[in-house]
C-alpha positions in Angstrom: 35.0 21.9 35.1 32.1 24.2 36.3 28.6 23.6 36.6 27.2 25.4 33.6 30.0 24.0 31.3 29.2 20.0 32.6 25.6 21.0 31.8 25.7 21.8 28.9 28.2 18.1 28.3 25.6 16.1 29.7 23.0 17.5 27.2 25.9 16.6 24.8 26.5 13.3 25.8 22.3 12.2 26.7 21.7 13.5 23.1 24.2 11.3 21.3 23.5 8.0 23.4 19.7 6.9 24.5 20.9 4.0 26.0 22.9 5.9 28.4 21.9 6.3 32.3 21.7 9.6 33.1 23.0 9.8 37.0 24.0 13.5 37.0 20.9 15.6 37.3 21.5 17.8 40.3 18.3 20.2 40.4 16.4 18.7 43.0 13.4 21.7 42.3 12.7 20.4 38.7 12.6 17.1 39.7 10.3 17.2 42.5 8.2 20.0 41.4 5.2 18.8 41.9 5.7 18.3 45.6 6.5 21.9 46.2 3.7 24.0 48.2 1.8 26.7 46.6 2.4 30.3 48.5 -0.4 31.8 49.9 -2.6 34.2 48.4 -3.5 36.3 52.0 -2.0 39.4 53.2 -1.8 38.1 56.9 1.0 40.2 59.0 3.6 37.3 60.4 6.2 38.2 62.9 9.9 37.1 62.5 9.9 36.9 66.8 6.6 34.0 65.8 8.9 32.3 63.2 11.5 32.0 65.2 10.0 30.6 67.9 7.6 28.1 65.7 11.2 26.8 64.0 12.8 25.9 67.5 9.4 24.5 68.7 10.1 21.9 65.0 13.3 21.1 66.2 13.3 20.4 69.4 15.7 23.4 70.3 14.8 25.2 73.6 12.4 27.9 72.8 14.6 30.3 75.5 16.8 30.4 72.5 14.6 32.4 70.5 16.7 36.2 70.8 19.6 33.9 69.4 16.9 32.5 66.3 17.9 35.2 63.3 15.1 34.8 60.6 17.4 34.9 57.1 16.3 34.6 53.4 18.3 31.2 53.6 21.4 29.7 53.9 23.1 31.6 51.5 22.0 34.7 52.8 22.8 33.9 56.7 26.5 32.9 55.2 26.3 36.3 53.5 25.9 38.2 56.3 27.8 35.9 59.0 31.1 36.2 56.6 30.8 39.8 56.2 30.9 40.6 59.7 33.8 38.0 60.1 36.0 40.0 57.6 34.7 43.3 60.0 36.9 41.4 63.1 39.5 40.3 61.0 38.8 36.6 61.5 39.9 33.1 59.8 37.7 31.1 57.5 38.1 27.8 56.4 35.4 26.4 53.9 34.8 22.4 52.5 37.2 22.6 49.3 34.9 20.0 47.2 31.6 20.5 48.5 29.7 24.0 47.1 31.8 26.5 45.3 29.5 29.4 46.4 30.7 29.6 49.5 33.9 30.7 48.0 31.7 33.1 45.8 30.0 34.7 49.1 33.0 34.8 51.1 35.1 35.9 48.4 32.5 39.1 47.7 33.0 39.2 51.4 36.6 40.0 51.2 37.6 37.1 53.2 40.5 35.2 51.5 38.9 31.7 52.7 41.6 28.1 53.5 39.8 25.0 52.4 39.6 21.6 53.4 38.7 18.3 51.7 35.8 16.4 52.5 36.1 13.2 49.9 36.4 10.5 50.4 36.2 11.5 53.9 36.6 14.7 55.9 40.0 15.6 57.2 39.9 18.6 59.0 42.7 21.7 58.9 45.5 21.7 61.5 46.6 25.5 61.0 48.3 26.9 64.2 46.1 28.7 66.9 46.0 32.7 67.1 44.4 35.6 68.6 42.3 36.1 65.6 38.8 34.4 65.7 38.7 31.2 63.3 35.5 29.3 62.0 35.3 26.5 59.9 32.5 25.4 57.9 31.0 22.1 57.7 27.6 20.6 56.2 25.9 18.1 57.9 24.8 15.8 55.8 27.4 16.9 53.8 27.2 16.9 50.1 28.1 15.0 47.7 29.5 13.1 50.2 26.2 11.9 50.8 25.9 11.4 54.7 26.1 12.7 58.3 29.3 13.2 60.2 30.0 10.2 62.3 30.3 10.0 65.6 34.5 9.6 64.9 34.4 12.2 62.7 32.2 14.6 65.4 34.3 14.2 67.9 37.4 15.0 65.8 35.7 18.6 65.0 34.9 19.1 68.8 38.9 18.0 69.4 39.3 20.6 67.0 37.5 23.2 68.5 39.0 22.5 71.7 42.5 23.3 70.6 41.5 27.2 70.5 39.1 29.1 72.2 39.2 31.2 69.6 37.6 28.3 67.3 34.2 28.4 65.5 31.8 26.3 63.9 29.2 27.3 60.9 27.3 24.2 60.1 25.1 24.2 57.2 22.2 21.8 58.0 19.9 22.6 54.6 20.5 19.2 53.7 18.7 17.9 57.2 15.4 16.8 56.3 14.3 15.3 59.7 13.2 16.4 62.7 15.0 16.7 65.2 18.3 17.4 63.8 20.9 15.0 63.2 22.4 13.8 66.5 25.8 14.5 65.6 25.0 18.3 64.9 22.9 18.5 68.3 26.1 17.2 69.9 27.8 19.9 68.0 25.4 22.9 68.9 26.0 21.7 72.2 30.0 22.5 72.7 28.2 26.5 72.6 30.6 27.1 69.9 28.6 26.5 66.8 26.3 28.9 64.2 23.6 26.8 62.7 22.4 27.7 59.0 19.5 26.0 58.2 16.2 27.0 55.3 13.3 25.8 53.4 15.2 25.5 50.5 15.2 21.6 50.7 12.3 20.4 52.9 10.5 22.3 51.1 11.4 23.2 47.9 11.6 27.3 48.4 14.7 28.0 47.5 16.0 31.7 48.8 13.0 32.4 50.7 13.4 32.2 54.3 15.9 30.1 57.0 17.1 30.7 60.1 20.8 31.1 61.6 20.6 30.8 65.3 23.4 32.4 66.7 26.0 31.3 69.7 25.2 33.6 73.1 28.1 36.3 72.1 27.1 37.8 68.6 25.6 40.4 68.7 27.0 42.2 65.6 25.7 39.4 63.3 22.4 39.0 65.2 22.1 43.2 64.3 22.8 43.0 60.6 20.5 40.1 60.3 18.0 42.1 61.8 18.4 45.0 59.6 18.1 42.9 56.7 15.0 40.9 56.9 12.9 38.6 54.4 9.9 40.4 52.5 6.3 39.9 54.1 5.2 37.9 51.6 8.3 35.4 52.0 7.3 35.4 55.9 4.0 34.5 55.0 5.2 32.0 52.6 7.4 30.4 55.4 4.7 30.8 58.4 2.3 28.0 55.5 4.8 26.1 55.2 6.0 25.7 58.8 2.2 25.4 60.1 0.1 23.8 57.2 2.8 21.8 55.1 4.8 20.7 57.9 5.2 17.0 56.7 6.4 18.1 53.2 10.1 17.2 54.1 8.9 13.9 55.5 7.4 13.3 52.1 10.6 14.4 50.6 12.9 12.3 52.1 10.2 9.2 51.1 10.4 10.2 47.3 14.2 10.8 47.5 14.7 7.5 49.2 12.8 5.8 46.7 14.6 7.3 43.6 17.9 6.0 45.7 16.7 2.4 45.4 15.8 2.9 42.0 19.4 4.2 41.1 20.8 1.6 43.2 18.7 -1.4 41.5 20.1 0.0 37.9 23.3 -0.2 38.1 26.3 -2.6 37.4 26.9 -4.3 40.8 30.6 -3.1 40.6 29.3 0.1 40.5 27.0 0.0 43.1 29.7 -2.0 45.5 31.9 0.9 45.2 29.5 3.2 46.2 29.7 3.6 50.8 27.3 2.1 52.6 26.7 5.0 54.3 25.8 7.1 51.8 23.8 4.4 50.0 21.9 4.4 53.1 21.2 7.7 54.7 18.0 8.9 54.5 17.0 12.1 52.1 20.1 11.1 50.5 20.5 12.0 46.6 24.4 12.1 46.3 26.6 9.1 46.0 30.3 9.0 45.8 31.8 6.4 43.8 35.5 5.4 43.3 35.2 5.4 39.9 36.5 8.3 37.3 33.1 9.7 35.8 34.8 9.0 32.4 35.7 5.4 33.3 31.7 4.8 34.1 30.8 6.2 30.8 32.7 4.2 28.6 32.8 1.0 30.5 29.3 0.8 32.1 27.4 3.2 30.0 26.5 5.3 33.1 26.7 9.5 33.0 28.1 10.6 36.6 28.8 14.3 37.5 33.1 14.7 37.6 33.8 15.6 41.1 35.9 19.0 39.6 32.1 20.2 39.0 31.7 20.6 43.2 35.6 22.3 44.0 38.8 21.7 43.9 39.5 18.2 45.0 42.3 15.6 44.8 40.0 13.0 45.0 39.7 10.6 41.7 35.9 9.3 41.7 32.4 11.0 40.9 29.1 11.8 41.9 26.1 9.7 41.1 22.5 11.0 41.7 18.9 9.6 41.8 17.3 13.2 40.2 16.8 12.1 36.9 13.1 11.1 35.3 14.7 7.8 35.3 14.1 7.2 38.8 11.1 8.9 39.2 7.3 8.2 39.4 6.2 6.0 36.5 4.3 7.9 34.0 1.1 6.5 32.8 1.5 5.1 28.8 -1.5 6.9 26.5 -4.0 4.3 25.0 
């Protein structure tokens, strides 16, 4: 089932039943709207080079790094650009099968014919023979909808994988990353050298498509070029250089909301439910997604609970659902008129 067409079946199925619990709104932009910084109204000149450099200083990431810091429009830009100039060398791709189907949309318009690999219930990465041909896989970390950070198991497993070829690659998307530093797994990660980090406003913050940055391993040049040649508009650099400098605790405060709306979820529902739900997942912070081994259909007739079918995030074999904490159920009580 795709997005749009489970849309417009949850409409459907919250009109027809008020008493059920509506676990499957995904837009995390209407529902924390109010949290989202206002742009700036002056017509300062911002530097990428300043970006760059005020990013890694956020992070933690050594500032020496900062030739390597490519200022993008966001994640789905960087991948944009990083898959094109993979199909240029003829390389491999191999993308999470259940995770975000628009990274079969991007590499597709690529022209890459992209392998997948699932990540429910838990990742299991390809085991495709090594080759000449340069070969990157892409992970998210926290991944979504499975809810949480790679494990320390699980990390070493992809570095055992890289180590098999050194023609091997990793892209990790770290949008989902709402602390600072990042996650220790992906540090441990960026440190093998063989890893592209994608990483953007979009959930910090709430600025969707705006500005991110994809800091590049030492021999990638090409990519670092095109990146280059296709910078964000000044007013998104002026946008990002606020929100960097003056709103800098707004993914803090995101993560505190989110958390909250996770224990309000949690408290709600049936205690079969919420027992099938990992433990990890239930508790990683920022967390909105939570995978439960229960068919979305079965929660809806038997515990009166709407869950987003895991068909609506890619092909999976996988038989549970999604549950999220994005709907007005969860959030901030609204004040009753007199």
């Amino acid at each position: 089932m795709r997005f749009d067409e489970f849309q417009e079946l949850r409409q459907r199925r919250l009109s027809a039943s008020s008493s059920l619990l509506d676990a499957a709104e995904t837009n995390v932009y209407r529902a924390l709207a109010p949290m989202r910084p206002e742009p700036p109204t002056d017509v300062t000149t911002v530097h990428r080079c300043d970006l760059a450099r005020a990013w890694l200083r956020r992070y933690e990431l050594p500032e020496e790094w900062s030739g390597r810091a490519m200022v993008s429009r966001g994640v789905r830009h960087g991948l944009g650009v990083v898959f094109h100039w993979l199909r240029s060398v003829q390389g491999r791709l191999w993308l999470p099968g259940d995770v975000y189907p628009v990274y079969f949309e991007l590499a597709r318009s690529a022209g890459l014919a992209p392998a997948s690999y699932p990540t429910l219930p838990a990742p299991a990465l390809p085991n495709p023979p090594a080759d000449h041909r340069p070969a990157y896989l892409l992970l998210a970390n926290p991944s979504k909808p499975l809810g949480r950070y790679l494990s320390d198991a699980e990390c070493a497993a992809v570095i055992s994988w890289l180590r098999e070829s050194p023609h091997r690659r990793l892209l990790i998307d770290s949008v989902y990353d709402l602390g600072a530093p990042f996650a220790a797994g992906t540090r441990r990660l960026l440190d093998t050298g063989r890893a592209v980090l994608l990483h953007s406003v979009t959930k910090g913050w709430l600025w969707p498509r705006t500005f991110g940055v994809v800091l590049l391993g030492p021999a990638q040049a090409g990519v670092a070029e095109a990146l280059r040649a296709d910078p964000p508009t000044s007013a998104q650099l002026r946008l990002a250089d606020r929100l960097l400098t003056e709103h800098g605790d707004v993914p803090r405060q995101v993560a505190d909301e989110l958390a909250v709306r996770a224990e309000r979820l949690l408290e709600r529902l049936p205690d079969d439910v919420r027992a099938a739900i990992p433990t990890a997942s239930r508790t990683c912070p920022g967390n909105y997604f939570f995978p439960v081994e229960i068919p979305a259909e079965t929660l809806r007739r038997e515990y009166g609970v709407l869950a987003v079918p895991v068909g609506v995030f890619g092909e999976t074999s996988w038989s549970g659902s999604i549950l999220t904490s994005l709907a007005d159920a969860f959030g901030p009580a609204r004040a009753v008129p007199r």
